[in-house]
C-alpha positions in Angstrom: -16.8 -69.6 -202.5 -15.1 -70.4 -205.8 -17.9 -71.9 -208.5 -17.4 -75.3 -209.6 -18.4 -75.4 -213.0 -21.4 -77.1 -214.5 -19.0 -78.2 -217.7 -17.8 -81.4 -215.3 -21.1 -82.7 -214.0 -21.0 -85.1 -216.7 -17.5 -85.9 -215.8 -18.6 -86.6 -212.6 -20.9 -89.2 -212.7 -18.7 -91.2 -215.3 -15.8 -90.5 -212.8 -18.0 -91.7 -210.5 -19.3 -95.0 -211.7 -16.2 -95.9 -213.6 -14.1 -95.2 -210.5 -15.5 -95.4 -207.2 -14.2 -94.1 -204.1 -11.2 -92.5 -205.3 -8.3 -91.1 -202.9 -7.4 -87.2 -203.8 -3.8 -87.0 -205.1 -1.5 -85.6 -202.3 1.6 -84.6 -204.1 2.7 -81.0 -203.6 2.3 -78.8 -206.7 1.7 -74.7 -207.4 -1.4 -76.1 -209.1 -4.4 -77.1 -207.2 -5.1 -80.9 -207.3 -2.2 -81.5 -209.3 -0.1 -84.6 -209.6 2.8 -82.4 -209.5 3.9 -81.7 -213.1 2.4 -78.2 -213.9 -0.5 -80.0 -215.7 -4.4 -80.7 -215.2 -5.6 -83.3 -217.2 -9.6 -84.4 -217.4 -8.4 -87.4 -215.6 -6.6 -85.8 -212.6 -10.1 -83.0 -212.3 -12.6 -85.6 -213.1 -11.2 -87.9 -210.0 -11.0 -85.0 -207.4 -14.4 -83.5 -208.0 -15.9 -87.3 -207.7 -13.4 -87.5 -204.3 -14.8 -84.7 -202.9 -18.6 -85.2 -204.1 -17.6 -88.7 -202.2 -16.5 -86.9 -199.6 -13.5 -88.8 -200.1 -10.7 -85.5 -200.8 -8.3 -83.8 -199.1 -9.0 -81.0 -201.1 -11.2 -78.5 -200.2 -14.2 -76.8 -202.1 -12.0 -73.8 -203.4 -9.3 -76.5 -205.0 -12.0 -78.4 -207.1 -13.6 -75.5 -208.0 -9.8 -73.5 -209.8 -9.0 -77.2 -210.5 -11.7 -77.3 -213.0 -11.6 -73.7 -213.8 -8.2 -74.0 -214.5 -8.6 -77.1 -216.8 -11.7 -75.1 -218.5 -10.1 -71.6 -219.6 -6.4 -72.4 -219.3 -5.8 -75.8 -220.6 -5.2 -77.1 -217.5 -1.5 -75.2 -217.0 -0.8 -71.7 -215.1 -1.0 -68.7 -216.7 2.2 -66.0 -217.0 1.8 -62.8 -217.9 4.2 -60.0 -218.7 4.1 -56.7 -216.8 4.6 -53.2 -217.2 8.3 -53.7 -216.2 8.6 -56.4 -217.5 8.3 -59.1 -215.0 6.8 -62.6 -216.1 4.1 -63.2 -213.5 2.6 -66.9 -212.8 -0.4 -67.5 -211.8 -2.0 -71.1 -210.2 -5.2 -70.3 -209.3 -7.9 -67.6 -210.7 -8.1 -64.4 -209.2 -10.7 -64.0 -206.4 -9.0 -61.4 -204.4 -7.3 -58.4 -205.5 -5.4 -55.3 -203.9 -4.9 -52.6 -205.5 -2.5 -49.8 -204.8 -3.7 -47.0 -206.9 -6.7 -45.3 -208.1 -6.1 -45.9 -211.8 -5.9 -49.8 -211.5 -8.9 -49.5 -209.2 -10.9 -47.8 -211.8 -9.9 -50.5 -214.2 -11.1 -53.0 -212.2 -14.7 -51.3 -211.7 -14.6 -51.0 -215.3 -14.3 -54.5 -215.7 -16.9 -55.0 -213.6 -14.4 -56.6 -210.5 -15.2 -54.4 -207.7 -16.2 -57.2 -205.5 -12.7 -58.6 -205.7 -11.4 -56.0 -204.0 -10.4 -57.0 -200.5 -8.3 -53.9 -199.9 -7.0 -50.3 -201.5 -5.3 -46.8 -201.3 -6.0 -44.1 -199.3 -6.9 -42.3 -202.9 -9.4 -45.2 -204.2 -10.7 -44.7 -200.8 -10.7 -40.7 -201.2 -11.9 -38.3 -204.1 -9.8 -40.6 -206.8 -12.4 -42.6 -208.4 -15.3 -41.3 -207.0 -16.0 -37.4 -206.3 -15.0 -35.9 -202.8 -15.2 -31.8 -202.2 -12.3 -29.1 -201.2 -13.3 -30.1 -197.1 -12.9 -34.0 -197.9 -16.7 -34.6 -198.3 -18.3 -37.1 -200.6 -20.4 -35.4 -203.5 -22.7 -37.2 -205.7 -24.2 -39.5 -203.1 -26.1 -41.7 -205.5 -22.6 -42.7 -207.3 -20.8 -43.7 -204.0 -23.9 -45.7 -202.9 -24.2 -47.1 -206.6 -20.4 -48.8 -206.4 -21.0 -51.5 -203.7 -18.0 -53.5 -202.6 -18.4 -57.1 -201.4 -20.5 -57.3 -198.1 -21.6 -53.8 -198.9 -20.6 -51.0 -198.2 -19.0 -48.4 -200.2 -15.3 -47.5 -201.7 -14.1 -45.8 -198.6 -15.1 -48.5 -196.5 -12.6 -50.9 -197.8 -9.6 -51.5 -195.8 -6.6 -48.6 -196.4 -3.3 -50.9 -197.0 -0.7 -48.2 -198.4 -0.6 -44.6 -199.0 1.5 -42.9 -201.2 4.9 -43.3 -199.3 3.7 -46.3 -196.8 2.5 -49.8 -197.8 1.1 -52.4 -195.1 2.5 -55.5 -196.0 1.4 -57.8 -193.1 -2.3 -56.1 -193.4 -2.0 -57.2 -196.8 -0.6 -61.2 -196.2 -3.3 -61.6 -194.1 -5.9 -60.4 -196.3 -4.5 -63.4 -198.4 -5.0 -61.8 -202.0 -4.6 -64.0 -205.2 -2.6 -60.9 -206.7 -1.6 -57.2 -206.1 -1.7 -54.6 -208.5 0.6 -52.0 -208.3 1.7 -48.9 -209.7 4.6 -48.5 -211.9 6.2 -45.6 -210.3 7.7 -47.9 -207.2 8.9 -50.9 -209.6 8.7 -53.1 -205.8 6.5 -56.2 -207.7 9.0 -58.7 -206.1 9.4 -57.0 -203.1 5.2 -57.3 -202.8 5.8 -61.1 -203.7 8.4 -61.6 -201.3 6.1 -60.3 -198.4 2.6 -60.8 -199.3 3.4 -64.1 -200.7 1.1 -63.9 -203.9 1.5 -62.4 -207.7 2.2 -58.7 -208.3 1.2 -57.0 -211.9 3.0 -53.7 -212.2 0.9 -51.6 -214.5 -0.4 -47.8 -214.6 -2.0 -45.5 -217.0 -0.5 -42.5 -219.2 -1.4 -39.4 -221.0 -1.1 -41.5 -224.2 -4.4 -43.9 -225.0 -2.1 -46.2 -226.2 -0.7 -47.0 -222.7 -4.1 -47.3 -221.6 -5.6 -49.7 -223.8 -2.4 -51.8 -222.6 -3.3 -51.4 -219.0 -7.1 -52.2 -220.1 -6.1 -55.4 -221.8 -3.6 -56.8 -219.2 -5.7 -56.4 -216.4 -8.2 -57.9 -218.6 -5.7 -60.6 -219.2 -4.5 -61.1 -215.2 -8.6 -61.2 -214.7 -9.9 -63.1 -217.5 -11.8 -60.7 -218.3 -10.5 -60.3 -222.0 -14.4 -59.4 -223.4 -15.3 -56.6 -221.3 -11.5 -55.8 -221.6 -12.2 -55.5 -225.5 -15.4 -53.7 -224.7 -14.2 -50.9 -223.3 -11.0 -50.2 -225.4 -13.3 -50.3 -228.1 -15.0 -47.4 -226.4 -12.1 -45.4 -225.4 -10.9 -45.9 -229.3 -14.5 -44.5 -230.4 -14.1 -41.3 -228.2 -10.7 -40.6 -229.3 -11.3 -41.4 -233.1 -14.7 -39.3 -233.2 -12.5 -36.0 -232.0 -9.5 -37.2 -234.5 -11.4 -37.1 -237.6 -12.5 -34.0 -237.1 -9.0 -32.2 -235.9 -6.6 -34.9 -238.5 -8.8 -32.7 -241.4 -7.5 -28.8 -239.6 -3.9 -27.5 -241.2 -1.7 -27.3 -238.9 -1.4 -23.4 -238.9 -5.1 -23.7 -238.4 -4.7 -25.3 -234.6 -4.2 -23.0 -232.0 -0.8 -22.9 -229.7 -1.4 -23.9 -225.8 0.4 -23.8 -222.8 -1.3 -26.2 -220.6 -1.1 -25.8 -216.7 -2.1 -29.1 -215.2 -1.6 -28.1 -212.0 -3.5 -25.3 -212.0 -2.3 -21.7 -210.4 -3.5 -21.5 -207.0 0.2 -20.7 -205.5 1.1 -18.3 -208.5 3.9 -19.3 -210.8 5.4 -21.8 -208.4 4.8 -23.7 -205.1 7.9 -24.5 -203.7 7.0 -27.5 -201.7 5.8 -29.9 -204.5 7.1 -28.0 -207.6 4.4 -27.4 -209.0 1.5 -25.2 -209.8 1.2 -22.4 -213.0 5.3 -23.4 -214.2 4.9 -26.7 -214.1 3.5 -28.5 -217.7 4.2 -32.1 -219.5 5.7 -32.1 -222.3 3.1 -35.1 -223.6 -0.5 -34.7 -223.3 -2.2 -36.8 -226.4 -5.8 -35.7 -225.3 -4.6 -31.5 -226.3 -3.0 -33.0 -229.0 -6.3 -35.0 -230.3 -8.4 -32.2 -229.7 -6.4 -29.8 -232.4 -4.2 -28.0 -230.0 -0.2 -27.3 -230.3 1.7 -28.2 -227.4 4.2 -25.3 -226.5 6.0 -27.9 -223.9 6.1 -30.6 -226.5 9.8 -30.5 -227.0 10.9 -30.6 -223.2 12.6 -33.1 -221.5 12.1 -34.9 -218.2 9.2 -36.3 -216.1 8.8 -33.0 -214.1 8.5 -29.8 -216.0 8.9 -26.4 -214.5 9.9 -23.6 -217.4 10.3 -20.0 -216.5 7.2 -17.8 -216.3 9.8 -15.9 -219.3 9.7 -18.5 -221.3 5.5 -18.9 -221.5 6.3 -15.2 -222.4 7.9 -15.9 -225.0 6.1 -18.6 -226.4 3.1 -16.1 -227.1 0.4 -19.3 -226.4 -2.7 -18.1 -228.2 -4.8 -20.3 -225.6 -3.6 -21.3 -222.0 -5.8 -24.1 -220.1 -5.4 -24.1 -216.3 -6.4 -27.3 -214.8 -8.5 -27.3 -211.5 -7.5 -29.5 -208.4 -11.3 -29.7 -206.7 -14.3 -29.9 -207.8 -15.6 -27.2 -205.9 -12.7 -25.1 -205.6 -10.4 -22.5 -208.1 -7.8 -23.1 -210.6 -5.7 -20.3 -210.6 -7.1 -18.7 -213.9 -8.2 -15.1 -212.4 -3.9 -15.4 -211.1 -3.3 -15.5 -214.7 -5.3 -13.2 -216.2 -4.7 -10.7 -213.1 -1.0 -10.9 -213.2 1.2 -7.9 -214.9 3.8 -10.2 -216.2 1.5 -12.6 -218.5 -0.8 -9.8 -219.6 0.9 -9.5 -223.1 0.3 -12.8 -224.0 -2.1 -13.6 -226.7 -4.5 -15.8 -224.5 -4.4 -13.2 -221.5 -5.1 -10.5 -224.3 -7.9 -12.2 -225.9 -9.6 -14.1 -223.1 -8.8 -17.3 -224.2 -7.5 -18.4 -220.8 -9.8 -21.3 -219.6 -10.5 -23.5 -216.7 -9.6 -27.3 -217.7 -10.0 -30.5 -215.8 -7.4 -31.9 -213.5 -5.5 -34.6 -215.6 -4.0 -36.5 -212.3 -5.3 -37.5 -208.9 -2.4 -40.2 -207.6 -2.1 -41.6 -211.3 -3.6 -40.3 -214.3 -7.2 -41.0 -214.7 -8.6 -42.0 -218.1 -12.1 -40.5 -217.6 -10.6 -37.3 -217.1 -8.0 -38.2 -220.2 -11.2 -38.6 -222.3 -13.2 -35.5 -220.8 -10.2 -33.3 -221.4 -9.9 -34.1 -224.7 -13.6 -33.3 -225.5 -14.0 -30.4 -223.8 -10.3 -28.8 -225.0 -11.9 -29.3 -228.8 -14.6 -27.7 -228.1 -12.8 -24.4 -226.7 -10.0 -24.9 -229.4 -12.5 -25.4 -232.6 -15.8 -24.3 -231.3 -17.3 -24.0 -234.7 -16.2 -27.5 -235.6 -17.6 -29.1 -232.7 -20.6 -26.9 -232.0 -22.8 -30.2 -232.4 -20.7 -32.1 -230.0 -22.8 -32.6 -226.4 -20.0 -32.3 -223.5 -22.8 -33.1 -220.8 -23.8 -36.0 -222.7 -20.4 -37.2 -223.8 -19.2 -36.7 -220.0 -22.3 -39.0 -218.4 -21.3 -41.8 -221.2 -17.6 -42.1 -220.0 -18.6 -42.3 -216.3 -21.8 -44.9 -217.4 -19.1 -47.0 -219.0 -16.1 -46.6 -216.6 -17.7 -46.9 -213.3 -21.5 -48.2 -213.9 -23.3 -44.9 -212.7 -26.0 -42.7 -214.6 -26.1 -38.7 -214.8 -22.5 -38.3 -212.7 -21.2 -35.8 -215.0 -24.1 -33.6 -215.1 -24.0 -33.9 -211.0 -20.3 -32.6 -210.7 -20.9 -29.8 -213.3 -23.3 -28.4 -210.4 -19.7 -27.8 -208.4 -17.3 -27.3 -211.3 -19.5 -25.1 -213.9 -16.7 -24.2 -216.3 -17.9 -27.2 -218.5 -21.6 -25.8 -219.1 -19.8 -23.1 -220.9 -19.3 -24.9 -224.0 -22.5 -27.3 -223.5 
């Protein structure tokens, strides 16, 4: 039930006396007891929440309640937003229920302390995406999932599943009746959503640059009105990235290592050739290797999906190469590299600097690994520089601020160890 706030109680009973028994105004309008010209006045909210204390309205307990909110926090007009395409998005009533499509807008949400908005997910949010799941599809670090409580109880995987990657349910979702949809940028289908759910879609993802996700922080902060804790935790983000850039923004350039990174990892050998991917594909921007001191061999490739020749890692001599693992209890692919004939003249296969890393994506591009990344890739990188800086503490701060839980990264280092190595 949508709160009516306290702010018109005085309102009320000088609504009240001044006005009697007032009828509710029955004119159509996008706004909830509206006279029909976009606009809440004190007038028009004062005389329905007397009506319906009267028990004299036509509107129910859930139009009072974003009539006054409405009038409170947005001057009595609806709110528009602009999207990550672009879109100008209205909203008439405050957002109550919320879908989300992806696991990075679902981790933003929990961030900003929404989980019990969300009516309904992704098969990812449900799965290992925001919370940890092992190679057989188990759920590790028990306390976490119990700790994230969705409304009615219950945990993430026991919302309701309406899309996957390649299928969306959009009559599951109209009759869920959300008050918006967030989706992913990669589909650009916000008007289709609109069109078939029949409430307001935000398009807006993450990125391998901070920037990007301080904008997806603050918008969803904006489409949530939750601009504080939006503020709150981009401040945080910023003070993780800024205490690892003023130590590396001090190193010469011939100073920082070069770096092939693998973000895939190398499970399938150089290439897999149903998804592309695995130890030839790269991205040509990663900010958090860049923060932490590193040189970016891909840097100057183009295109959204890399894939250079195992040659040319050859010949780009990388004096480091980081080789991203897809599970939390499984390999990487980093015995493949250092084991295989071709790569064995490399600098970083030569001097064992060939390290485990953690996996950047998981359907989207997850900020807590972003951050985690970037601490841990200094610390290998310039382990003299940052020999005071405490991974395992670091690591249990990000998840304490992202998702509300104590002591999770110190749990999943029991099933990926490679980060106790530089504790």
């Amino acid at each position: 039930m949508r709160q009516v706030f306290s702010y018109f109680a005085g309102i009320l009973l000088l609504a009240c006396l001044l006005f009697g028994t007032t009828t509710a105004y029955a004119i159509s309008s996008a706004l909830p007891c509206d006279d029909g010209d976009d606009v809440l006045t004190e007038k028009e909210v004062s005389y329905t929440v007397c009506d319906y204390m009267l028990e004299a309205s036509t509107y129910t307990l859930d139009d009072v309640g974003d009539a006054s909110y409405i009038f409170t926090f947005w001057d009595g007009k609806p709110k528009t937003i602009t999207d990550g395409h672009d879109r100008e998005v209205t909203f008439y009533r405050p957002v109550e229920r919320i879908i989300t499509t992806n696991p990075d807008n679902s981790r933003i949400v929990i961030a900003l302390n929404e989980l019990d908005k969300i009516v309904s997910t992704d098969e990812c949010t449900r799965g290992g995406c925001v919370l940890p799941r092992n190679s057989n599809d188990e759920k590790i670090a028990l306390g976490a999932w119990e700790a994230l409580q969705i409304y009615g109880g219950g945990e993430l995987d026991d919302l309701p599943e309406t899309n996957t990657r390649k299928e969306i349910d959009y009559e599951t979702m109209a009759l869920l009746q959300p008050d918006v949809v967030l989706d992913t940028l990669w589909y650009n289908r916000g008007d289709l959503i609109e069109e078939k759910v029949g409430c307001p879609c935000v398009d807006v993802g993450s990125g391998f640059t901070f920037e990007e996700n301080y904008y997806q922080i603050q918008l969803l902060g904006n489409v949530l009105d939750k601009k504080v804790r939006a503020d709150e935790l981009e401040d945080f983000i910023r003070s993780k990235v800024e205490m690892v850039a003023a130590v590396t923004s001090k190193i010469d350039e011939s100073e920082k290592p070069t770096v092939y990174f693998a973000p895939r990892g190398a499970t399938k050998g150089f290439y897999d050739a149903v998804e592309g991917r695995d130890f030839t594909r790269t991205e040509a921007v990663y900010e958090p290797l860049n923060i932490a001191g590193g040189i970016n061999l891909a840097k100057d490739c183009t295109g959204n999906e890399i894939n250079v020749a195992p040659e040319q890692i050859v010949v780009w001599e990388p004096e480091v190469i980081f080789v991203a693992r897809s599970t939390w209890d499984g390999e990487s692919g980093v015995g493949f590299v250092k084991d295989t004939p071709e790569l064995s003249e490399i600098p970083a296969v030569k001097n064992g600097r060939v390290y485990d890393c953690f996996y950047p994506y998981c359907r989207g591009r997850p900020v807590d690994r972003s951050l985690l990344n970037m601490i841990y890739m200094a610390k290998r990188l310039h382990p003299e520089e940052f020999s005071d800086l405490d991974l395992e503490a670091e690591g249990n701060e990000i998840f304490k601020e992202l998702l509300g839980v104590d002591g999770l990264f110190s749990e999943l280092a029991e099933y990926q160890t490679f980060p106790k190595e530089v504790y």
